[in-house]
C-alpha positions, -999 to 999 in steps of 0.1 A, spaced: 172 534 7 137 531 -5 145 552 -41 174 535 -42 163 499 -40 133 519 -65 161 532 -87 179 501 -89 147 479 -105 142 500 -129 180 499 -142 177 462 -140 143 463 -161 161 486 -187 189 466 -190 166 433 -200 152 450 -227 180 464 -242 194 430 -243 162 415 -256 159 437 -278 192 431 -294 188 395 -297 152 400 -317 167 423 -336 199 398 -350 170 370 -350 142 393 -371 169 398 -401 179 359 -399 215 363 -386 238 362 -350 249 393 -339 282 411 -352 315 416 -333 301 454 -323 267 436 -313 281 412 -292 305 435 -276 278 460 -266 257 428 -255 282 417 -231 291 452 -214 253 454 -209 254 419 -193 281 430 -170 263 458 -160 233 439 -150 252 414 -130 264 443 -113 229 464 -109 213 428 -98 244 421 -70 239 457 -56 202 452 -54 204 421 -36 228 436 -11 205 463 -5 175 436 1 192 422 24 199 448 46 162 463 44 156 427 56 182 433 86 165 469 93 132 451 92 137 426 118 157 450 145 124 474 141 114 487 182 79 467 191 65 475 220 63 452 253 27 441 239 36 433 201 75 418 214 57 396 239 28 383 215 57 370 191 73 356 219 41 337 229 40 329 188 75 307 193 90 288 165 89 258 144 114 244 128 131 277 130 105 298 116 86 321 135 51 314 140 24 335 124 -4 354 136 -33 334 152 -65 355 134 -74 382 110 -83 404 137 -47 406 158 -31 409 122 -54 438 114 -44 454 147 -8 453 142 -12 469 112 -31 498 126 -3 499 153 22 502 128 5 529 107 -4 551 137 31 553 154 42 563 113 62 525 111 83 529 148 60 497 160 61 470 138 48 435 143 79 411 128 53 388 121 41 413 93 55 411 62 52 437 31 33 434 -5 52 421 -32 80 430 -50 78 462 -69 61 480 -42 76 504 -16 87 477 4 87 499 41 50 521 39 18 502 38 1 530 21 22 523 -11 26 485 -11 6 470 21 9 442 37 2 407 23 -26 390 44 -8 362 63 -11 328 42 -40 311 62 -60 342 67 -61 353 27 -68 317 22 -100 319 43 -107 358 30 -108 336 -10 -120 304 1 -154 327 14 -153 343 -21 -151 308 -41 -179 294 -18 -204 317 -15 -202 328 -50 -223 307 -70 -211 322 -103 -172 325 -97 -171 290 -82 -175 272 -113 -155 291 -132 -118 278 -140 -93 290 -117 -50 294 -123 -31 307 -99 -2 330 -106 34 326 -85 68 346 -87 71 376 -105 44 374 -133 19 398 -139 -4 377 -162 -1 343 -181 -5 336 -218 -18 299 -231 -18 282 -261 -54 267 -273 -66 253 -299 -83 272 -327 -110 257 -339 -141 274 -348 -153 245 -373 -158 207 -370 -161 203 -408 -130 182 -424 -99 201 -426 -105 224 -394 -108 207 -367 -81 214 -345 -74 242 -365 -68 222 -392 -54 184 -388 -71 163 -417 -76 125 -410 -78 96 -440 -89 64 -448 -67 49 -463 -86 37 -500 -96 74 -501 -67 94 -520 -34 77 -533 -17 112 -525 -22 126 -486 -22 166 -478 -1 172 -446 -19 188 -417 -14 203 -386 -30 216 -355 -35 254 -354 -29 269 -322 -41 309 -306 -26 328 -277 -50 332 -248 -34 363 -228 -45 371 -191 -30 401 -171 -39 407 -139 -62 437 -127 -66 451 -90 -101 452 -76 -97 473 -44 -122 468 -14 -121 493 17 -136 491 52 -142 517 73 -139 508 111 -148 527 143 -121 534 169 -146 512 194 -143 484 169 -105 484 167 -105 476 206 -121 442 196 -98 414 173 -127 391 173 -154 417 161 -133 436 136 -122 400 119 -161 392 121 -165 420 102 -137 423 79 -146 386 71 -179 392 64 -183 428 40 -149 420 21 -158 384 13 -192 395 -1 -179 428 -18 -155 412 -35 -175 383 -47 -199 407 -61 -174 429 -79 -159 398 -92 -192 376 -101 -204 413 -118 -171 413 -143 -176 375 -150 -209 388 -166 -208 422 -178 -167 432 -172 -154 452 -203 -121 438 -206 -108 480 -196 -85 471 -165 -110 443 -151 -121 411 -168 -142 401 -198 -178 394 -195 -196 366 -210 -218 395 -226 -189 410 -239 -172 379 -253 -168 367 -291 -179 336 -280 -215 344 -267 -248 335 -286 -271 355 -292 -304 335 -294 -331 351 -312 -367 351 -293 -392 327 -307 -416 339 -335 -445 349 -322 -435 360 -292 -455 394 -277 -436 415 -246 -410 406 -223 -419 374 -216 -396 337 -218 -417 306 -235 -410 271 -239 -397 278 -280 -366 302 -264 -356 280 -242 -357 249 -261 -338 272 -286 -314 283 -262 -307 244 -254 -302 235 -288 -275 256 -295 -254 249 -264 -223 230 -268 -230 193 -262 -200 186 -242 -210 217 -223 -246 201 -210 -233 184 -174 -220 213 -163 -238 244 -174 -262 267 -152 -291 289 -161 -277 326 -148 -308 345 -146 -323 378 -133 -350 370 -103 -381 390 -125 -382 359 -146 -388 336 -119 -424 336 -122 -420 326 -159 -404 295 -153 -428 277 -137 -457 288 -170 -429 262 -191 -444 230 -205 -442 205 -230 -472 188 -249 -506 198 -251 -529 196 -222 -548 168 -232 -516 142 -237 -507 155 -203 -477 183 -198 -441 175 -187 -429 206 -170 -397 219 -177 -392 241 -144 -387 221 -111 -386 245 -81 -359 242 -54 -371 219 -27 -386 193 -52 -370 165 -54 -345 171 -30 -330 199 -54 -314 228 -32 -319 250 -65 -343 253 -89 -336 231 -124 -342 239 -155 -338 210 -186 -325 192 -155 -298 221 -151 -297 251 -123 -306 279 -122 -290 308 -106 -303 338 -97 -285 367 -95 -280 407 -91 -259 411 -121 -287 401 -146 -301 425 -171 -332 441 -169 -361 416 -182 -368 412 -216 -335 422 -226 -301 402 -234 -286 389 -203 -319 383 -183 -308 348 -187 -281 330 -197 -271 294 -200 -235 290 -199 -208 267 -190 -186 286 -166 -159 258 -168 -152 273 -201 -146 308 -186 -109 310 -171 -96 332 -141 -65 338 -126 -52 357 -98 -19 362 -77 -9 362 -39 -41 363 -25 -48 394 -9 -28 425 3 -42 450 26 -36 484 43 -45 509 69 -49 546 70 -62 564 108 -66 599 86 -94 587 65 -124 599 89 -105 617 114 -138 634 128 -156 603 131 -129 583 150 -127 558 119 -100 542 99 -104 522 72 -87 490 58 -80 491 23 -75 453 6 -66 444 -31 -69 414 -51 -54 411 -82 -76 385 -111 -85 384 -146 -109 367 -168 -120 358 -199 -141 330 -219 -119 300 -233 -136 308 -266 -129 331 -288 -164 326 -314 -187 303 -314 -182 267 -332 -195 256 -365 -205 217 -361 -199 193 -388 -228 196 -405 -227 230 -407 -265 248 -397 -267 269 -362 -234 275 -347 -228 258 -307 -211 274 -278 -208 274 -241 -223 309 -234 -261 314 -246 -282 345 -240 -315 353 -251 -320 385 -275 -344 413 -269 -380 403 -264 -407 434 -265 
């Protein structure tokens, strides 16, 4: 049944774009489709309603098979205990007696199943978790992100949209503007007073596609057999190295990803400035001059919310920053964490974050002011995970495998020319080379 459910999506997904692709074609050359058009259009109609009828059917009674699966007396007296509400079966009550009735499942080759577990998304094998997985019950992937969002200090401020249904990715319309001078901002709506021309030019705003498609980051977990005998240890665990794996994977793409099957870095983005270092600079070193040069070009509406990102060998730099001479008396610019109540260090009265993705000192991305705000993610599902008892068969280990699925990108496409034209502005600054 599995190939055939297989089979049948892909008919369906043929059919769609032979239809689509008849209807762009008619509209391409300006005109509605001929008789032979529009007979061939509705016998491939028909034949979708028909492909999309038999796959529901068949669904449905994977769905039946599903729920008459054999549990054992422990798993069909644990969903017993679980009860209902309203009708709906309760879930699982933690990570770690979800995880084991996954490993259950995968070691008696799917004869044990937990009902309360349900598989990964459509367009998976729906029956092995080795192909699609399981998703990670509601509250549990919840907790598994929520640990990601919080103890990342980096993907936490960055804009987040989540995905539902079937979509693999979102597209949005922004604005594209790269100039503020008359006649582009907006992309090019013109405003007029009204003594300043008898005749007005029409305008309009100009708009660019912003396309996201999701990636998968995969995580895995090895776990002794003595572990597996313990729910509460193995969620401890499971809670703990995922949450902090995937954060770094994550935070590292926000920074340096390619855009290759995993997000765009801020490095990597048309939007990023490239400051140059202050004349008269001499070795790897960050003055006063760069940083103040660094500020100046950040996007004003971008100054309550940005963040110094910045590589831990330049710590001992910041607090050498100063303004005036010594005999008016210095202002420093550095103000360590603990001073004045601040939990991190500031910087121009901003944070600053230090982190393991940074670039080696002296070199662009050893720090970077940016505005994460401007830098947009999304992702889909939360997470789905799987089990394999084969991995480490010598060692008595298995290992979890879990997948999240995100993208990234800055909101920018290039930085903005202001009004009166001089340095461009933008929310992502680095700092060039300094040797």
């Amino acid at each position: 049944m599995k190939s055939n459910i297989h089979a049948l999506r892909q008919s369906e997904a043929e059919s769609k774009k032979k239809l689509r692709a008849m209807l762009d074609k008619a509209k391409a050359e300006g005109r509605a489709l001929t008789k032979d058009e529009d007979d061939a259009y509705q016998k491939e109609l028909d034949a979708l309603a028909l492909t999309s009828k038999t796959l529901e059917r068949e669904n449905q009674l994977l769905e039946m098979e599903r729920q008459t699966a054999p549990v054992d007396d422990e798993n069909e007296a644990a969903a017993r205990n679980a009860g209902s509400r309203g009708g709906q079966q309760q879930g699982f009550k933690s990570l770690g007696e979800m995880l084991l009735a996954v490993r259950k499942f995968e070691m008696t080759k799917g004869q044990v199943r937990d009902p309360r577990l349900f598989a990964g998304p459509a367009g998976m094998d729906e029956a092995m978790p080795a192909e699609g997985g399981f998703i990670v019950q509601k509250d549990f992937s919840a907790e598994l992100l929520k640990r990601m969002y919080q103890t990342g200090q980096i993907v936490s401020r960055c804009r987040k949209i989540p995905l539902s249904g079937s979509s693999n990715g979102i597209k949005i319309n922004a604005i594209d503007e790269d100039s503020r001078a008359d006649g582009s901002r907006w992309g090019g709506v013109v405003g007029y007073w009204a003594n300043e021309a008898a005749a007005l030019t029409q305008s309009k705003p100009k708009f660019r596609r912003v396309e996201l498609q999701l990636n998968k980051l995969i995580a895995l977990c090895y776990a002794t057999d003595e572990l597996l005998e313990d729910a509460s240890a193995l969620e401890a665990v499971i809670q703990e190295s995922f949450g902090e794996e995937m954060t770094f994977k994550v935070e590292d793409a926000i920074i340096n990803g390619t855009g290759a099957g995993q997000p765009l870095g801020i490095m990597n983005s048309g939007a990023l400035i490239t400051q140059a270092k202050a004349s008269g600079d001499s070795g790897a070193v960050l003055t006063t001059a760069d940083v103040l040069a660094m500020w100046n070009r950040l996007w004003v509406p971008s100054r309550p919310n940005a963040a110094w990102l910045a590589d831990v060998s330049i710590e001992p730099q910041l607090y050498q920053l100063v303004l005036g001479a010594p005999s008016l008396g210095q202002i420093l610019l550095y103000t360590p964490p603990g001073d004045k109540g601040n939990q991190t260090g500031m910087l121009m009265g901003r944070p600053v974050i230090f982190h393991e993705h940074a670039a080696v000192l002296g070199t662009p991305g050893d720090i970077i002011l940016a505005d994460l705000s401007q830098y947009v993610m999304i992702d889909k599902n939360g997470v789905r995970q799987d089990y394999s008892m084969h991995v480490n068969f010598l060692t008595d280990e298995g290992v979890f495998r879990f997948v999240y699925r995100t993208d990234g990108q800055a909101w920018w496409k290039k930085p903005l020319t202001p009004k009166s034209g001089g340095s461009t502005l933008s929310p992502f600054i680095a700092l060039a080379t300094r040797s």
